[in-house]
N, CA, C and O atoms as a printed pandas DataFrame, in Angstrom:
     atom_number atom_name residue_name chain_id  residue_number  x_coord  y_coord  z_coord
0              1         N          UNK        A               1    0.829   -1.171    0.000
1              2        CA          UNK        A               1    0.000    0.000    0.000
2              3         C          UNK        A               1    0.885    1.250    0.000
3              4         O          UNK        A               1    1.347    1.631    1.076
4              5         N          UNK        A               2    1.176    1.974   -1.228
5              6        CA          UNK        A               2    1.713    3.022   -1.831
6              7         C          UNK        A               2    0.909    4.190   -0.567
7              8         O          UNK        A               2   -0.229    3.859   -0.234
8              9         N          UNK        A               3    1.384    5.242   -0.035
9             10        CA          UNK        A               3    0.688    6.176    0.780
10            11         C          UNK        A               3    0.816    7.280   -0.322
11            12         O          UNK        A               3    1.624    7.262   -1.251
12            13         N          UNK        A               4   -0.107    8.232   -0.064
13            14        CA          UNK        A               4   -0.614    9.237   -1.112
14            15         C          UNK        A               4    0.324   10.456   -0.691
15            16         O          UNK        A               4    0.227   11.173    0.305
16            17         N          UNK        A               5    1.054   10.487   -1.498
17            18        CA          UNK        A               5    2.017   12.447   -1.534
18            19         C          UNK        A               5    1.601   13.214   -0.897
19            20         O          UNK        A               5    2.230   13.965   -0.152
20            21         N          UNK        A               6   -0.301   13.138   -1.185
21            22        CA          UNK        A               6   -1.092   14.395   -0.933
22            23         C          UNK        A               6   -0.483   14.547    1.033
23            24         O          UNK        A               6   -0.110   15.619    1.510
24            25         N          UNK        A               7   -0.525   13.495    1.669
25            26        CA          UNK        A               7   -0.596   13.700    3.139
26            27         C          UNK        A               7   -1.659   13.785    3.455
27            28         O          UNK        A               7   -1.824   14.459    4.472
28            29         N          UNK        A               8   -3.227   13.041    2.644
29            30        CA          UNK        A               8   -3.986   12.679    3.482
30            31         C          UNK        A               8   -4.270   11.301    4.981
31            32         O          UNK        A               8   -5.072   11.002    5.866
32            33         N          UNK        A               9   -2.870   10.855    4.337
33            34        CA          UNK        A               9   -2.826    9.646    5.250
34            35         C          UNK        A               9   -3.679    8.429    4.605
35            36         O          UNK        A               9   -3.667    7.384    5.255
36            37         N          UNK        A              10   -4.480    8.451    3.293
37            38        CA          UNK        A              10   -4.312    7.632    2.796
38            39         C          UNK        A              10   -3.519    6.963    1.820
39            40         O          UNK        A              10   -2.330    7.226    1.638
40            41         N          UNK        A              11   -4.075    6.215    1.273
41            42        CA          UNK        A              11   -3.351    5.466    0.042
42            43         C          UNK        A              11   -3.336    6.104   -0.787
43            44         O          UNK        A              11   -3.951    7.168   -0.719
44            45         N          UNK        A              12   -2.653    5.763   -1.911
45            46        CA          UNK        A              12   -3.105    6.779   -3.081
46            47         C          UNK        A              12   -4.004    6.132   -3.811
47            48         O          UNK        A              12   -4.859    6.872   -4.295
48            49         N          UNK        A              13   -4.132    4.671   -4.126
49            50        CA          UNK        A              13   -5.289    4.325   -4.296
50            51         C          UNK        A              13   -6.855    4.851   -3.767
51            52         O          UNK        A              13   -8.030    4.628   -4.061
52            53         N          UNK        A              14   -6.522    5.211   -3.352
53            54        CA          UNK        A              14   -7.676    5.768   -1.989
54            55         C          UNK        A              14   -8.076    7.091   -2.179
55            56         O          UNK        A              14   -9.186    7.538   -1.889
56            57         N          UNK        A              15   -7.226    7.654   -2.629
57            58        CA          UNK        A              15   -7.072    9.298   -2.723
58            59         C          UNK        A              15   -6.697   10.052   -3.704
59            60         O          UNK        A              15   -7.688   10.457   -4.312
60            61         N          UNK        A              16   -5.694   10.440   -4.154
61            62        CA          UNK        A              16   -5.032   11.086   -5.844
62            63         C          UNK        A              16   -5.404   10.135   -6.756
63            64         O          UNK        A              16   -5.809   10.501   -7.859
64            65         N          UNK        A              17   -5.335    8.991   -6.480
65            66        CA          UNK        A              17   -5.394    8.146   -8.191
66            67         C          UNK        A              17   -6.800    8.563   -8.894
67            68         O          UNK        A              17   -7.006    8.881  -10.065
68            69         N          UNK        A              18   -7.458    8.487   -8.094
69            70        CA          UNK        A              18   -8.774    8.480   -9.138
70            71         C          UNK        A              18   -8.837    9.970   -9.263
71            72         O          UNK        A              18   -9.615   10.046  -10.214
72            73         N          UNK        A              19   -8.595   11.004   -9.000
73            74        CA          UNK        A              19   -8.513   11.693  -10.101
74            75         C          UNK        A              19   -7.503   12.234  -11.171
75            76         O          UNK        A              19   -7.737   13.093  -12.021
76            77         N          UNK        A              20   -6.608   11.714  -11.006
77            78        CA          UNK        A              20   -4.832   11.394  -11.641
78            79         C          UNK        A              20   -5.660   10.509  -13.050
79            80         O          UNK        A              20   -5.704   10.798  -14.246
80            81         N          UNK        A              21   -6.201    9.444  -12.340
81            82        CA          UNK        A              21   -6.552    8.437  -13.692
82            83         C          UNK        A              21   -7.660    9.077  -14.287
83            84         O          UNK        A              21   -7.762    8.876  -15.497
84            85         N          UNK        A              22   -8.499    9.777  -13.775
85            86        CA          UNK        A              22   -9.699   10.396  -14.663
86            87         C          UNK        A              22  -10.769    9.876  -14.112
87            88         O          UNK        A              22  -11.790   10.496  -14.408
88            89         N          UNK        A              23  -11.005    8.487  -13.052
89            90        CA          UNK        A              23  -11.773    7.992  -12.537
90            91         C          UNK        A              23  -13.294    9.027  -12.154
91            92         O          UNK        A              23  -14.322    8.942  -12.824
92            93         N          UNK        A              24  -13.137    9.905  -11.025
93            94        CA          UNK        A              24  -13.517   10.450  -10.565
94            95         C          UNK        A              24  -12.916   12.041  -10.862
95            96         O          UNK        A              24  -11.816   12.226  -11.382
96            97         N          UNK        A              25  -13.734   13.027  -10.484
97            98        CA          UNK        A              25  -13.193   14.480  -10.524
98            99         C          UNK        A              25  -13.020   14.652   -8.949
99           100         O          UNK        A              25  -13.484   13.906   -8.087
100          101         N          UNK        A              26  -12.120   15.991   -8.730
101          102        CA          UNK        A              26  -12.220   16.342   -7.402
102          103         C          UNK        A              26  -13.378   17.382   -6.865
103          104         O          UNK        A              26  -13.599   18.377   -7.554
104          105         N          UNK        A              27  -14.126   17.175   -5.648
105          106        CA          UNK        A              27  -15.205   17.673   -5.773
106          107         C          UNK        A              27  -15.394   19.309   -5.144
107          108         O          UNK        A              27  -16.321   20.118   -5.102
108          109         N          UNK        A              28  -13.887   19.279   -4.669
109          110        CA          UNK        A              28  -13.491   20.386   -3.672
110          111         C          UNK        A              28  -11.948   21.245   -4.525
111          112         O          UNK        A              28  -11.179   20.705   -5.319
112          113         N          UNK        A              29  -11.908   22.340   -4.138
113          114        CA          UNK        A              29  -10.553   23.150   -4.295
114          115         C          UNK        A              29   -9.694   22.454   -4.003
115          116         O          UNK        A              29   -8.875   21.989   -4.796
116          117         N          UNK        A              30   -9.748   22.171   -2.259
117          118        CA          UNK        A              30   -8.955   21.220   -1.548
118          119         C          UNK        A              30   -8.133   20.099   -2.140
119          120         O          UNK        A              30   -6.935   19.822   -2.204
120          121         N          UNK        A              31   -9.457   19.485   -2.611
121          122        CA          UNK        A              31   -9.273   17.886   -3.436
122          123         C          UNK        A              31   -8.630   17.941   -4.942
123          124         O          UNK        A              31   -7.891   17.076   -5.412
124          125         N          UNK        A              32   -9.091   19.212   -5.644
125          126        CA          UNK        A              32   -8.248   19.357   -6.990
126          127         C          UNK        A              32   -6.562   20.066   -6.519
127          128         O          UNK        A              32   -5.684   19.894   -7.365
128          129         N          UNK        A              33   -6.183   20.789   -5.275
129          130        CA          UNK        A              33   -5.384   21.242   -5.489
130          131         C          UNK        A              33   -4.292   20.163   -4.416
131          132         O          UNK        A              33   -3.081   20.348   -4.292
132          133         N          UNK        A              34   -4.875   19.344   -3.913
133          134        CA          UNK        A              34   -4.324   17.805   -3.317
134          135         C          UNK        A              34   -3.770   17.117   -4.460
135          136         O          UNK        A              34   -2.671   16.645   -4.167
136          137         N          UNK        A              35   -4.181   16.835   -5.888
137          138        CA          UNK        A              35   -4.214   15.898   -6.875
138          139         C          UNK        A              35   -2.992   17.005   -7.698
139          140         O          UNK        A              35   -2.116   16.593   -8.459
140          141         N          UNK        A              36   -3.147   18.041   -7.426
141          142        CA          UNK        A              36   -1.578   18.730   -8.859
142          143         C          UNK        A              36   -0.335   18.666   -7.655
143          144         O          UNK        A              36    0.838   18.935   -7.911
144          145         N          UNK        A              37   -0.705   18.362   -6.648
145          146        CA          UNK        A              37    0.475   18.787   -5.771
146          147         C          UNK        A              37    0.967   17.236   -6.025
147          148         O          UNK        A              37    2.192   17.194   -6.140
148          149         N          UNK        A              38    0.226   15.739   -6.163
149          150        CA          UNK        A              38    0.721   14.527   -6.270
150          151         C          UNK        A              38    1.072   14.469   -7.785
151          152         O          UNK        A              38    2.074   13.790   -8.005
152          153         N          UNK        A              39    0.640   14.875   -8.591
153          154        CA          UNK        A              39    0.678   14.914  -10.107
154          155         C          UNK        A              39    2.177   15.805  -10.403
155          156         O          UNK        A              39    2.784   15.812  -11.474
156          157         N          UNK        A              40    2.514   16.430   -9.323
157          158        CA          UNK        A              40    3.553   17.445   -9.670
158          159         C          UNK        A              40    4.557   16.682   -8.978
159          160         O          UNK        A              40    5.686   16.823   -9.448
160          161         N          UNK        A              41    4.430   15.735   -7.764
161          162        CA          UNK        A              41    5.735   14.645   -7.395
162          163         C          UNK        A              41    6.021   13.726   -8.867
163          164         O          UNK        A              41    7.155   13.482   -9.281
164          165         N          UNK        A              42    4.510   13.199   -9.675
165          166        CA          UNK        A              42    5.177   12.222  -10.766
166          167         C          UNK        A              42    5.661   13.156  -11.878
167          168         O          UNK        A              42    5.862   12.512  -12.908
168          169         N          UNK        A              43    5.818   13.968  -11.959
169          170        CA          UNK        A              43    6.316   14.969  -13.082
170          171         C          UNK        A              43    5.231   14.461  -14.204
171          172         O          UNK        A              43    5.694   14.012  -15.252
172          173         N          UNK        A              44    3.743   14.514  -14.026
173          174        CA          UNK        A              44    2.614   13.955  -14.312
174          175         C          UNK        A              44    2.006   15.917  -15.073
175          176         O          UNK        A              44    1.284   16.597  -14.344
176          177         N          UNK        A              45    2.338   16.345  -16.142
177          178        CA          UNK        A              45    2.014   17.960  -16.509
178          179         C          UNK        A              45    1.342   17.647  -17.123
179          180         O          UNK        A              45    0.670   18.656  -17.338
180          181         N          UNK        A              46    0.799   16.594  -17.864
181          182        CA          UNK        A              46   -0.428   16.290  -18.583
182          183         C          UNK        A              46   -1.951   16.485  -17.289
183          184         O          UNK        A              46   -2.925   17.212  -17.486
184          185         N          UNK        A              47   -1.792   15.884  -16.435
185          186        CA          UNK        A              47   -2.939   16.038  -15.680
186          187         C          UNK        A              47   -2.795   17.646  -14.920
187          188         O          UNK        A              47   -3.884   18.217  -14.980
188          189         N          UNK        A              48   -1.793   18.432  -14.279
189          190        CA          UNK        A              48   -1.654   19.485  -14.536
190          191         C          UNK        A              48   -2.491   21.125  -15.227
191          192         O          UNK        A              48   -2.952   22.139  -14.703
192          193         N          UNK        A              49   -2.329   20.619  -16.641
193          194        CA          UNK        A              49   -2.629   21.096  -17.458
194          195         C          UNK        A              49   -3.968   21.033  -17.844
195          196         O          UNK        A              49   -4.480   22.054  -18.302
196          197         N          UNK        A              50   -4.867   19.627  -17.698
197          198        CA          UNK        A              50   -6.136   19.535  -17.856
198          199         C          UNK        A              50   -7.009   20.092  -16.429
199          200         O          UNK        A              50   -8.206   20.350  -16.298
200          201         N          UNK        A              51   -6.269   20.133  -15.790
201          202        CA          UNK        A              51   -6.769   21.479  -14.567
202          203         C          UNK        A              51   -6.806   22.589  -14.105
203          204         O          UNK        A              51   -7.193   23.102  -13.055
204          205         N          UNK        A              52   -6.279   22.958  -15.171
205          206        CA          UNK        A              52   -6.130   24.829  -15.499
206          207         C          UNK        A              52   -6.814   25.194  -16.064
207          208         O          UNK        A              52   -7.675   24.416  -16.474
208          209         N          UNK        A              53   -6.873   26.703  -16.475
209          210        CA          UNK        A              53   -8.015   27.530  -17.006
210          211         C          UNK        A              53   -7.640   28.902  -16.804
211          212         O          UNK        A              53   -7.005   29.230  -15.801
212          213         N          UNK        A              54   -7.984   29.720  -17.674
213          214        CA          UNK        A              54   -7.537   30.929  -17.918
214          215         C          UNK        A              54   -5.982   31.828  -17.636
215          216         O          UNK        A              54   -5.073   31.479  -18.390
216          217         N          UNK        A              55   -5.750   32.589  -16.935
217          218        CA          UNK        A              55   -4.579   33.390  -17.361
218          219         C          UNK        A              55   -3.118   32.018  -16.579
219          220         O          UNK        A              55   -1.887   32.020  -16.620
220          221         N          UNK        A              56   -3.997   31.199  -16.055
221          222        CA          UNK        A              56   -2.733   30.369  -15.806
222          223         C          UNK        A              56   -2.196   29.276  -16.479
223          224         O          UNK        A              56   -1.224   28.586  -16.171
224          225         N          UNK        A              57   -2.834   29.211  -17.294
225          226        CA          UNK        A              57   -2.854   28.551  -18.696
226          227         C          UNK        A              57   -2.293   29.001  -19.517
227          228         O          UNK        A              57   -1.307   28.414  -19.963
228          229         N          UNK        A              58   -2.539   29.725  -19.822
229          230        CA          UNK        A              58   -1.870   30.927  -20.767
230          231         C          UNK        A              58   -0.827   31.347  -20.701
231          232         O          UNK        A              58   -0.203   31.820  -21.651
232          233         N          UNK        A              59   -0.432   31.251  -19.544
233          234        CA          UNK        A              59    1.415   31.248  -18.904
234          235         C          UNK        A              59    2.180   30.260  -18.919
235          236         O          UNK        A              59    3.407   30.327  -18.992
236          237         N          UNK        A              60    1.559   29.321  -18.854
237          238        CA          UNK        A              60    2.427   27.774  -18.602
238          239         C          UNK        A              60    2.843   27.435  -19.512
239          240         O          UNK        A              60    2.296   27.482  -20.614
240          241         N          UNK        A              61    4.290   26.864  -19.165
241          242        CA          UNK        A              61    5.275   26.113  -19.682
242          243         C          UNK        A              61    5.483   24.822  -19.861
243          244         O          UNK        A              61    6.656   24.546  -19.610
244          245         N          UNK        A              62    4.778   23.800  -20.226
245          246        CA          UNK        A              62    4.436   22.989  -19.845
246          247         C          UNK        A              62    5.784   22.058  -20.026
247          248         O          UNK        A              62    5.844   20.961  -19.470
248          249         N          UNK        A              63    7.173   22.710  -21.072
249          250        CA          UNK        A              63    7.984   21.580  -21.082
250          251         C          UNK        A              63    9.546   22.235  -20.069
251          252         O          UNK        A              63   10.615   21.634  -19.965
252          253         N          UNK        A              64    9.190   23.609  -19.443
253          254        CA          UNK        A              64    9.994   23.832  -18.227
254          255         C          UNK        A              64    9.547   22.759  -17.121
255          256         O          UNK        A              64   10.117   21.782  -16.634
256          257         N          UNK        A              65    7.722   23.614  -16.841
257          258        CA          UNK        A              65    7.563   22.751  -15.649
258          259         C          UNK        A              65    7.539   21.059  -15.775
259          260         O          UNK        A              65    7.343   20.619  -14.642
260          261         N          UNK        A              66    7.637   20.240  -16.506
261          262        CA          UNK        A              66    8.330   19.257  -16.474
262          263         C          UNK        A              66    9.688   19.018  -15.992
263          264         O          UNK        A              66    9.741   18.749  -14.791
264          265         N          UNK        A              67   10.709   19.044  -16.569
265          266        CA          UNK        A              67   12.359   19.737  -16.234
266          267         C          UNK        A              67   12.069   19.951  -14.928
267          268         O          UNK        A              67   12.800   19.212  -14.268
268          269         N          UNK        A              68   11.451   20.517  -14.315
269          270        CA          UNK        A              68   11.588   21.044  -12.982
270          271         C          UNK        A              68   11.221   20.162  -12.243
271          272         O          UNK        A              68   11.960   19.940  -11.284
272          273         N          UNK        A              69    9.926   19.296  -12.390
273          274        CA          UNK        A              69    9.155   18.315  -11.280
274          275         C          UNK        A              69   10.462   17.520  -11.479
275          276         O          UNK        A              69   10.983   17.377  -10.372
276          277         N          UNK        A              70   11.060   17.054  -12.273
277          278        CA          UNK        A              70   11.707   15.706  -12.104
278          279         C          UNK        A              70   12.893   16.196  -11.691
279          280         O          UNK        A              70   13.646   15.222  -11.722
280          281         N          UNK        A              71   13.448   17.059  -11.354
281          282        CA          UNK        A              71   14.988   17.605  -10.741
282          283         C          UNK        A              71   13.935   17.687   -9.075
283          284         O          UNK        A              71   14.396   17.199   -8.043
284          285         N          UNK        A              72   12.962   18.165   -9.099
285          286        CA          UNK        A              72   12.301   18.072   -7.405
286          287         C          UNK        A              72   12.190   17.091   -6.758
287          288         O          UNK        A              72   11.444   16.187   -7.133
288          289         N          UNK        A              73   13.028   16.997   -5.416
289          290        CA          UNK        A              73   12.571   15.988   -4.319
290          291         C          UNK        A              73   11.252   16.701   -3.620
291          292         O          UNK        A              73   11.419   17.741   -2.983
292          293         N          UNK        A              74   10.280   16.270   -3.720
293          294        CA          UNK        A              74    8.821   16.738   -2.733
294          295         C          UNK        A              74    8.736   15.884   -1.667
295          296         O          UNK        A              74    8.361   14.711   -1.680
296          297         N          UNK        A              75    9.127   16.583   -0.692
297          298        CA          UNK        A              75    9.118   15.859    1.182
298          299         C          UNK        A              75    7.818   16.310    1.761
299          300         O          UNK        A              75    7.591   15.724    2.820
300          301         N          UNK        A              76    7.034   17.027    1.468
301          302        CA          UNK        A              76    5.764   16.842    2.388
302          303         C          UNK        A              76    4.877   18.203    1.637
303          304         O          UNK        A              76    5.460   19.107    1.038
304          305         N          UNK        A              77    2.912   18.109    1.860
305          306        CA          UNK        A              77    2.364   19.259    2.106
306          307         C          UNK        A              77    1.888   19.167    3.050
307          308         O          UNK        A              77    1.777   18.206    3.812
308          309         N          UNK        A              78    1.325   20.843    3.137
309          310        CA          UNK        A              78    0.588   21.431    4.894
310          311         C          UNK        A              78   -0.461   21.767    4.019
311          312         O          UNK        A              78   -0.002   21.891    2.884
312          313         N          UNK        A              79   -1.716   21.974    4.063
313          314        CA          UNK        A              79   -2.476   22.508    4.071
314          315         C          UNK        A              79   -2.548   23.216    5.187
315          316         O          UNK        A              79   -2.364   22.858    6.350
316          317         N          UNK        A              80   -2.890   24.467    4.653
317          318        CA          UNK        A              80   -3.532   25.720    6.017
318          319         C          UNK        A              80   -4.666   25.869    6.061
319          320         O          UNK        A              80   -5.264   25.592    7.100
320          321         N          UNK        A              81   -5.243   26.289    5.099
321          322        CA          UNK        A              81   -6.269   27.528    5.203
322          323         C          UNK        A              81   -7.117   26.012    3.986
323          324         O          UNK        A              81   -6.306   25.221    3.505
324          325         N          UNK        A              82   -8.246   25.855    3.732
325          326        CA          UNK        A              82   -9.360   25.887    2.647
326          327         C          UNK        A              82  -10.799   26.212    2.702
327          328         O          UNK        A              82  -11.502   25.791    3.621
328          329         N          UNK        A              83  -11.361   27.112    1.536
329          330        CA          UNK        A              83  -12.617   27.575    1.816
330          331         C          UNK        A              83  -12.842   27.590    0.212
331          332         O          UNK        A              83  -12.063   27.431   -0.727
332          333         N          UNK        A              84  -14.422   27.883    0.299
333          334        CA          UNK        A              84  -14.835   27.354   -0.791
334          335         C          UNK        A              84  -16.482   27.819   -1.185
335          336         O          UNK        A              84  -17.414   27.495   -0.449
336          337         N          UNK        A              85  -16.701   28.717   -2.603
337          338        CA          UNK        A              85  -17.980   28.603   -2.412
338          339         C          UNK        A              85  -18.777   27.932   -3.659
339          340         O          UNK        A              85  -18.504   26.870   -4.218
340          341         N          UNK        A              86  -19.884   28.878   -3.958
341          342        CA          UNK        A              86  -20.281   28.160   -5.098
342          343         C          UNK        A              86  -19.597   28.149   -6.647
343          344         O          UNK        A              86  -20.014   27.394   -7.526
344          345         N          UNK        A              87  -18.509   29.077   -6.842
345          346        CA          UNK        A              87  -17.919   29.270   -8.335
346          347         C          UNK        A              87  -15.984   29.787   -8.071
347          348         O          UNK        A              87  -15.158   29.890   -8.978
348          349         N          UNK        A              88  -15.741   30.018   -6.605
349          350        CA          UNK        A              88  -14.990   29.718   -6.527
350          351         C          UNK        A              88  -14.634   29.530   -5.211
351          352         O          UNK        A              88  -15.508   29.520   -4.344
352          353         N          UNK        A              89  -13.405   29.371   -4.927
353          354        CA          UNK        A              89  -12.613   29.000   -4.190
354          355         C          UNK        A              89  -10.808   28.709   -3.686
355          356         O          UNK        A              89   -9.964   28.736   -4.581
356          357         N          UNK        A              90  -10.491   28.517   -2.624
357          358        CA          UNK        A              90   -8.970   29.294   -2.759
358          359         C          UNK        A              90   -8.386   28.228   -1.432
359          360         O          UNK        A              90   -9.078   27.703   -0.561
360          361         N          UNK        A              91   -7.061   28.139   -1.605
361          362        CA          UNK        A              91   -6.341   27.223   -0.738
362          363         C          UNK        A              91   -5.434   27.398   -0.282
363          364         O          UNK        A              91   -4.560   27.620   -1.121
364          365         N          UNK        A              92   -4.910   27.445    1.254
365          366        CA          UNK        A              92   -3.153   28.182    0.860
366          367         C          UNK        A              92   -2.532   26.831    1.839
367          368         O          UNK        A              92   -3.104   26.293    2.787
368          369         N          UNK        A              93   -1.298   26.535    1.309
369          370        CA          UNK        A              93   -0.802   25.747    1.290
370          371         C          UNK        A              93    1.174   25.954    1.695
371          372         O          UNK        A              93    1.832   26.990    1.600
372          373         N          UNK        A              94    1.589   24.745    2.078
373          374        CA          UNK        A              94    3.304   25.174    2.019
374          375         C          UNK        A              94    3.516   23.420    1.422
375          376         O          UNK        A              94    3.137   22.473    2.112
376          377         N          UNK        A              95    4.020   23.282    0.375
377          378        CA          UNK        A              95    5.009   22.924   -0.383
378          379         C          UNK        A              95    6.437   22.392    0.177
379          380         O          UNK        A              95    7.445   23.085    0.037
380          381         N          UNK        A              96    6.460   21.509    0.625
381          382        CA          UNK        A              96    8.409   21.540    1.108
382          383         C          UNK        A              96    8.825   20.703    0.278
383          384         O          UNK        A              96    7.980   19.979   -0.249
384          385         N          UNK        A              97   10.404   20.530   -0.131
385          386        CA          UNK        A              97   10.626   20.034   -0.851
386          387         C          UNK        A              97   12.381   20.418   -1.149
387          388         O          UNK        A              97   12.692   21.495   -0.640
388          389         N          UNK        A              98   13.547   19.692   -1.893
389          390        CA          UNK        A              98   14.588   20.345   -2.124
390          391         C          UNK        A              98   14.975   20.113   -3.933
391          392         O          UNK        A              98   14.598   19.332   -4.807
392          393         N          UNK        A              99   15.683   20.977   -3.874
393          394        CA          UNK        A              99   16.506   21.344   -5.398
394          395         C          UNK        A              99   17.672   21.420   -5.410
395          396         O          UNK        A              99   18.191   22.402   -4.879
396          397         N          UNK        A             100   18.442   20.463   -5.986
397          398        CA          UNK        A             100   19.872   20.876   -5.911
398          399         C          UNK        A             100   20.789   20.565   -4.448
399          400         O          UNK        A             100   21.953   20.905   -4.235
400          401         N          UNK        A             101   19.777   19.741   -3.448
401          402        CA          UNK        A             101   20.299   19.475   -2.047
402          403         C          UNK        A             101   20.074   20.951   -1.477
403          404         O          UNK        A             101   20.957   21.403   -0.748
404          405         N          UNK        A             102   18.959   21.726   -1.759
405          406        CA          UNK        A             102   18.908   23.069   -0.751
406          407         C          UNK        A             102   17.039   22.702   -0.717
407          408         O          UNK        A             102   16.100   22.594   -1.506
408          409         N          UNK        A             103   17.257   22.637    0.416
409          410        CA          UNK        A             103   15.458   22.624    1.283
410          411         C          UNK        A             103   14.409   24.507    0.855
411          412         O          UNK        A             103   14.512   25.718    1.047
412          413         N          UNK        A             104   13.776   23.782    0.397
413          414        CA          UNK        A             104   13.194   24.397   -0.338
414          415         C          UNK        A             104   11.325   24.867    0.423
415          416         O          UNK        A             104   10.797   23.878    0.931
416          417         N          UNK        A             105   10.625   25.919    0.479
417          418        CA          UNK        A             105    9.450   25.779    1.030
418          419         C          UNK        A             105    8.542   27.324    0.183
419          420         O          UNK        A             105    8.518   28.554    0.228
420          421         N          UNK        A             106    7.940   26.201   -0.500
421          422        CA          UNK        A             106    6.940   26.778   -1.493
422          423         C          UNK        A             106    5.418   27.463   -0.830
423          424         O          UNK        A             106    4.595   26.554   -0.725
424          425         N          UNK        A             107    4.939   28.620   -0.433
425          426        CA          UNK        A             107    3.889   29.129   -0.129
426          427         C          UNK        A             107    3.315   29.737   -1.077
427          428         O          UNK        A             107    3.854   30.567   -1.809
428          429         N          UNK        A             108    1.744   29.220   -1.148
429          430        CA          UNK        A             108    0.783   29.372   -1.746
430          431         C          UNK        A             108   -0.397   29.653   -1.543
431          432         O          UNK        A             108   -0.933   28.943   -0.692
432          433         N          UNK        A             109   -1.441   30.950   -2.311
433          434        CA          UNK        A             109   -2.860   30.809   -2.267
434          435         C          UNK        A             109   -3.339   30.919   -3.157
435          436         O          UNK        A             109   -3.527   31.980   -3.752
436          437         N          UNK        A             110   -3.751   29.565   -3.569
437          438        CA          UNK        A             110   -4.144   29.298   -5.001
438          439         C          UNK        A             110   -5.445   29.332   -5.415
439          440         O          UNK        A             110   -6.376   28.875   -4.752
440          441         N          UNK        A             111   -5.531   29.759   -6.288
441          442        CA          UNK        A             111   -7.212   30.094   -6.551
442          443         C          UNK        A             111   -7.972   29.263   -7.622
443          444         O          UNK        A             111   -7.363   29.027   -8.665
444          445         N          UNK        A             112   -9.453   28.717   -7.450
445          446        CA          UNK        A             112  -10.105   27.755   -8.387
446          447         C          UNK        A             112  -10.995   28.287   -8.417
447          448         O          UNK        A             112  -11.432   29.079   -7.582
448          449         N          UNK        A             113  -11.684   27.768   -9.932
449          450        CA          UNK        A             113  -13.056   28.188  -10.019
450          451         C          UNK        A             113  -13.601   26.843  -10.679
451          452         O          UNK        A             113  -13.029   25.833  -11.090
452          453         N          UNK        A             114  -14.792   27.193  -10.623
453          454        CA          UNK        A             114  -15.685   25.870  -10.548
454          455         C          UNK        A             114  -16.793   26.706  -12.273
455          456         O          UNK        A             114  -17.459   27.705  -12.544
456          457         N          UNK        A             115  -16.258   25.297  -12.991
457          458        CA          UNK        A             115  -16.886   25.745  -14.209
458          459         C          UNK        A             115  -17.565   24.653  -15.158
459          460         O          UNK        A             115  -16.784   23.857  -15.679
460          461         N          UNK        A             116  -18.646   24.548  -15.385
461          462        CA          UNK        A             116  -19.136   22.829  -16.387
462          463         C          UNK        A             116  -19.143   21.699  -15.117
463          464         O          UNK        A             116  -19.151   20.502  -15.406
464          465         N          UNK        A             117  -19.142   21.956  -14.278
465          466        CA          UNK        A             117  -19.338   20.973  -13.161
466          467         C          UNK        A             117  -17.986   20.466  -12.924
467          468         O          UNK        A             117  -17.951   19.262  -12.670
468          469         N          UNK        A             118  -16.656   21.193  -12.946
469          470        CA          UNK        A             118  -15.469   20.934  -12.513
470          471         C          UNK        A             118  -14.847   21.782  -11.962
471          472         O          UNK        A             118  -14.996   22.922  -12.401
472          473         N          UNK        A             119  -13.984   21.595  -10.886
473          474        CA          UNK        A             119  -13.006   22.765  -10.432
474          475         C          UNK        A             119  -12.329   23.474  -11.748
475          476         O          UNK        A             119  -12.731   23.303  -12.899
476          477         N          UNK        A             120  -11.046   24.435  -11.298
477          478        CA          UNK        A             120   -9.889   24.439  -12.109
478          479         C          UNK        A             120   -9.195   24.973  -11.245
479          480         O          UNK        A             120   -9.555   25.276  -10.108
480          481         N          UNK        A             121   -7.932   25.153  -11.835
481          482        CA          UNK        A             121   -6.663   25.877  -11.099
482          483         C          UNK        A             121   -6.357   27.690  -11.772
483          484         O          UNK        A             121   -5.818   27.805  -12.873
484          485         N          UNK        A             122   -6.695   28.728  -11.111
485          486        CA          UNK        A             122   -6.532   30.020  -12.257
486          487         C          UNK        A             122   -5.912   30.673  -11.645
487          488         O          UNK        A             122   -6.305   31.821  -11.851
488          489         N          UNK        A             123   -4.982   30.669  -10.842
489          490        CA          UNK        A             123   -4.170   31.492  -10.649
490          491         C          UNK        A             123   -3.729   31.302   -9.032
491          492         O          UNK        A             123   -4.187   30.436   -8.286
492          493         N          UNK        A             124   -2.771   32.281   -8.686
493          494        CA          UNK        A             124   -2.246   32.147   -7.323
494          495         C          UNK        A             124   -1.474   33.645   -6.521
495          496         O          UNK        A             124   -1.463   34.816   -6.899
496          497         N          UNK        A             125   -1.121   33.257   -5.793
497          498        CA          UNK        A             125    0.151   34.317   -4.744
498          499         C          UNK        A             125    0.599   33.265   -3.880
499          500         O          UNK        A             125    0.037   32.558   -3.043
500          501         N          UNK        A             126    2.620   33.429   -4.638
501          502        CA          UNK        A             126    3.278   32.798   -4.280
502          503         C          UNK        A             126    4.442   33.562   -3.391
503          504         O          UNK        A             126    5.100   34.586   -3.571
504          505         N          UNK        A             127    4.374   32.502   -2.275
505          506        CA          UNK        A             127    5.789   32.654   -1.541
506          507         C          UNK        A             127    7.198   31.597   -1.944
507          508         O          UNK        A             127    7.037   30.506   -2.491
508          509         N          UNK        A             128    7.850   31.859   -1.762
509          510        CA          UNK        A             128    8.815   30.832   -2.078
510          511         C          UNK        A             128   10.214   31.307   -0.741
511          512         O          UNK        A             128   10.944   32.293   -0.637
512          513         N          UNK        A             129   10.065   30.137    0.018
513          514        CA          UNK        A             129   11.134   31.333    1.524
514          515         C          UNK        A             129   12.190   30.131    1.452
515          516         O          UNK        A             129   13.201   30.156    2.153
């Protein structure tokens, strides 16, 4: 039993896969922004990418941020903060992780909106300390 990146304490069977595989959608901010944070340990930018939407889309690199997930060791997330309403919603989060053997801690409040009966990922405010 593989344990899930996300740090829900489950499996990943249990948790990221089904929406990694397409099984299921995530039904929460929370839950879509749980699934890019495990999708971003497999250097997985295809699923990524089908969870974006507007100006953050439009920015992405999709064959940097590749290059990058797979040079990343990802050692843990925190969730802080999640709230959520009917069209959108926002998450802030810390990221740890190293590059290059230097410990690394990614802060985030990432923002979703809920569109066709799916989340997305559209944007953020990043810390990086």
């Amino acid at each position: 039993m593989i344990p899930c990146p996300c740090g829900t304490n489950k499996t990943y069977s249990e948790c990221c896969d089904k929406f990694i595989s397409g099984q299921m959608r995530p039904t929460t901010p929370e839950e879509l922004m749980r699934s890019r944070y495990t999708a971003y340990t497999q250097a997985n930018i295809d699923y990524i990418i089908q969870t974006m939407q507007g100006a953050a889309l439009k920015g992405f690199d999709a064959e940097s941020a590749q290059l990058w997930a797979k040079q990343v060791h990802w050692k843990r997330l925190k969730v802080i903060k999640s709230r959520f309403g009917k069209s959108r919603g926002y998450v802030e989060f810390r990221a740890y992780y190293s590059l290059n053997n230097q410990a690394h801690i990614m802060h985030e409040i990432s923002e979703f909106y809920f569109d066709h009966e799916r989340w997305y990922y559209i944007g953020q405010k990043k810390r990086t300390l």
